[in-house]
MARBAGU-510067 format. One record per residue (C-alpha): residue number from 1; residue in one letter; x, y, z. Coordinates in nm, 2 decimals, padded with zeros to 4 digits. Example, Ala and Ser with C-alpha at 12.3 -4.5 7.8 and 13.67 -1.06 7.14 Angstrom:
+-----+--------+--------+--------+--------+
! num ! residu !      x !      y !      z !
+-----+--------+--------+--------+--------+
!   1 !      a !  01.23 ! -00.45 !  00.78 !
!   2 !      s !  01.37 ! -00.11 !  00.71 !
+-----+--------+--------+--------+--------+
//
This chain:
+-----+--------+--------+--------+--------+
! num ! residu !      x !      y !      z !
+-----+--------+--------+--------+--------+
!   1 !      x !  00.00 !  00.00 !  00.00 !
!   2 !      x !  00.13 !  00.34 ! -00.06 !
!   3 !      x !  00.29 !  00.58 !  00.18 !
!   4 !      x !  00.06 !  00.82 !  00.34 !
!   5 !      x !  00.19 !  01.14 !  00.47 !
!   6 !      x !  00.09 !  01.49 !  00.61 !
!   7 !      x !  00.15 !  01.67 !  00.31 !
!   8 !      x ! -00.12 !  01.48 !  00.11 !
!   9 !      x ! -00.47 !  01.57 !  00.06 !
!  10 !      x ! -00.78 !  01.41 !  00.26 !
!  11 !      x ! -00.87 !  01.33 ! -00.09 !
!  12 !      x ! -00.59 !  01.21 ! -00.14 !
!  13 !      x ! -00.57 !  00.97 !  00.16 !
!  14 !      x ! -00.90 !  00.82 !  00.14 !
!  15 !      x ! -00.84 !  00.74 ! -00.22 !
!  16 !      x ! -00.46 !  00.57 ! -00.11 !
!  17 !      x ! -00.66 !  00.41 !  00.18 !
!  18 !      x ! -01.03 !  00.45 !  00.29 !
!  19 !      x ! -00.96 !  00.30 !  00.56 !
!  20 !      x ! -00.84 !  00.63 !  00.72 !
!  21 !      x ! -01.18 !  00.78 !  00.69 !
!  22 !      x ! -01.31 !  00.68 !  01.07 !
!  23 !      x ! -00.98 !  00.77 !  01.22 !
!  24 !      x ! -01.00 !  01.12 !  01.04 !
!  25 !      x ! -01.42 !  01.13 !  01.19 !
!  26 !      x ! -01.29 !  01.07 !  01.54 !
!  27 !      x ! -01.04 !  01.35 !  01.53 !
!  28 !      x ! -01.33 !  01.60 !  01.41 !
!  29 !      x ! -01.27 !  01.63 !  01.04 !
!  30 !      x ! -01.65 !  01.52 !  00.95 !
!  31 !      x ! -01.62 !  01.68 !  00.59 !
!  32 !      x ! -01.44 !  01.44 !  00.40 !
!  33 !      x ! -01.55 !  01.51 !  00.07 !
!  34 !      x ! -01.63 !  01.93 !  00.12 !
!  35 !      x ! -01.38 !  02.12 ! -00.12 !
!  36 !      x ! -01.13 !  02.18 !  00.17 !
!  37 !      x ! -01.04 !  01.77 !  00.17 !
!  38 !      x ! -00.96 !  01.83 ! -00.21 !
!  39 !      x ! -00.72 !  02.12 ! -00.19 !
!  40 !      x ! -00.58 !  02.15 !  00.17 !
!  41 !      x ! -00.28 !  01.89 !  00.32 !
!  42 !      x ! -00.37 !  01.69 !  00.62 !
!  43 !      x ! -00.12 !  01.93 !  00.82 !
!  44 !      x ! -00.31 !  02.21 !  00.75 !
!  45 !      x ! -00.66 !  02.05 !  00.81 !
!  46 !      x ! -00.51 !  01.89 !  01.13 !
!  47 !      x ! -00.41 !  02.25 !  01.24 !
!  48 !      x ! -00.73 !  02.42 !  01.14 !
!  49 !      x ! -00.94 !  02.19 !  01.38 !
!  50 !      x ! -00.65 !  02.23 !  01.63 !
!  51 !      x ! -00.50 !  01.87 !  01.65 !
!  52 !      x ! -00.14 !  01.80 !  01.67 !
!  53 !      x ! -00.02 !  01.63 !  01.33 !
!  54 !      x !  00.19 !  01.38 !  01.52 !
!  55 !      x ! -00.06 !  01.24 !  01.70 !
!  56 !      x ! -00.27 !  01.18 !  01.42 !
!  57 !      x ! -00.01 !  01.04 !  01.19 !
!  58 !      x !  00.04 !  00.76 !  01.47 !
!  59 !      x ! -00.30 !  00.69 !  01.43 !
!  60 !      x ! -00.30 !  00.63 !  01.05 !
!  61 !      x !  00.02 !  00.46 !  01.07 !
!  62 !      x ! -00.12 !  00.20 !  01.30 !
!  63 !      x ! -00.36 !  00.13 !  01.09 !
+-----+--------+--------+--------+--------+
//
């Protein structure tokens, strides 16, 4: 499976691995498919809602 990393889209990630898509609901990022998962990174989304990047890259890793 490919590589996911921060500076990818949400788009992006869900179409690598949908998978992702109920860790990235539990953090808070409930609009997975709005404009903003098509154009902004999943650092920048993870500092809109406030979340450390970090943490939620463990999360996706573990996966």
């Amino acid at each position: 499976m490919a590589q996911i990393t921060k500076d990818m889209t949400i788009g992006e990630i869900l179409r690598t691995n949908p998978n992702v898509a109920p860790i990235l609901m539990e953090a808070g990022m409930h609009c997975l498919g709005c404009p903003s998962a098509q154009g902004e990174s999943l650092e920048e989304a993870a500092m809109v809602h406030g979340m450390d990047i970090n943490d939620l890259m463990a999360k996706i890793e573990a996966l």
